[in-house]
C-alpha positions, 0 to 999 in steps of 0.5 A: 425097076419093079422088085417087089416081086422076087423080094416079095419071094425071098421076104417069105423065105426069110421069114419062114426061118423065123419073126424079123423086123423090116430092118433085119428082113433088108440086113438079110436081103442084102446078105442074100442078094449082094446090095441091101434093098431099099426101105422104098423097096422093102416095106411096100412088099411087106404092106402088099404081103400083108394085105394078101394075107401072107404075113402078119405084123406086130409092134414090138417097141420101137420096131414092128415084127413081121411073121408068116401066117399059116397062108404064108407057110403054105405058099412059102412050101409051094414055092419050095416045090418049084425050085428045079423048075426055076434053077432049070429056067434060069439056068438057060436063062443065064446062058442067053444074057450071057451069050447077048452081052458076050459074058466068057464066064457066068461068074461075070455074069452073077457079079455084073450088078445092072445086069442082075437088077435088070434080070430081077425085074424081068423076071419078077412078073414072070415068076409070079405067074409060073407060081400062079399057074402051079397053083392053077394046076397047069402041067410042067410040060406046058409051062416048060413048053411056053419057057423053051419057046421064050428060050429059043426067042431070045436065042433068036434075038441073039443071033440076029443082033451079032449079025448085025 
């Protein structure tokens, strides 16, 4: 399952609080998530970050540390920006898979771990370009429109199968 993209995100949380090495970037995953991702998961992000400029790394005896650049803190700071965006989209968002697999509580639905990590990859392209088209510019009200429209989709989706 595709991670990279929701890990890449709460890589540059994390190391917006400070320089971590990898080992210490996946302590802080697993803390944050539940279950500690995969060094297969971790340092690709980390490779793919630093290519893109966002982070920089250094090697600091055994171990390598990785830190934001200034690139980084700026598009950690924009991320922050979109925050009730994305608690708003996941918020219904919730309620859909919820409704789909018949969840009565939506602490079911936060602890269920195959449902999370299927979410995780769904959602990871999908985040990366709602932040895409934020830095593009685009209206809340348009990016809002196409999301209800996925929203009502899914619900659609829903109702068809417990039909059935």
């Amino acid at each position: 399952m595709e991670r990279k993209g929701l890990i890449s995100l709460l890589i540059l949380k994390i190391l917006s609080e400070g320089e971590a090495s990898g080992y210490d970037i996946m302590k802080k995953c697993g803390e944050v998530v539940g279950k500690k991702p995969s060094p297969g998961t971790v340092y690709p992000a980390l490779r793919s970050l630093e290519r893109g400029g966002l982070i920089r790394s250094k090697k600091s005896g055994r171990r390598r540390v990785y830190r934001l650049t200034e690139l980084g803190v700026e598009y950690s700071e924009r991320t922050k920006k979109l925050k009730s965006a994305y608690m708003a989209w996941l918020e219904n968002l919730a309620k859909v898979v919820g409704h789909l697999f018949n969840m009565e509580k939506e602490k079911e639905f936060v602890s269920n771990e195959e449902i999370h990590w299927y979410l995780v990859a769904k959602l990871s392209p999908l985040a990366k370009e709602i932040v895409r088209l934020k830095e593009a510019r685009v209206r809340d009200d348009e990016i809002d429109y196409v999301l209800k429209d996925a929203v009502e989709k899914l619900r659609g989706l829903a109702r068809r199968n417990s039909a059935m």
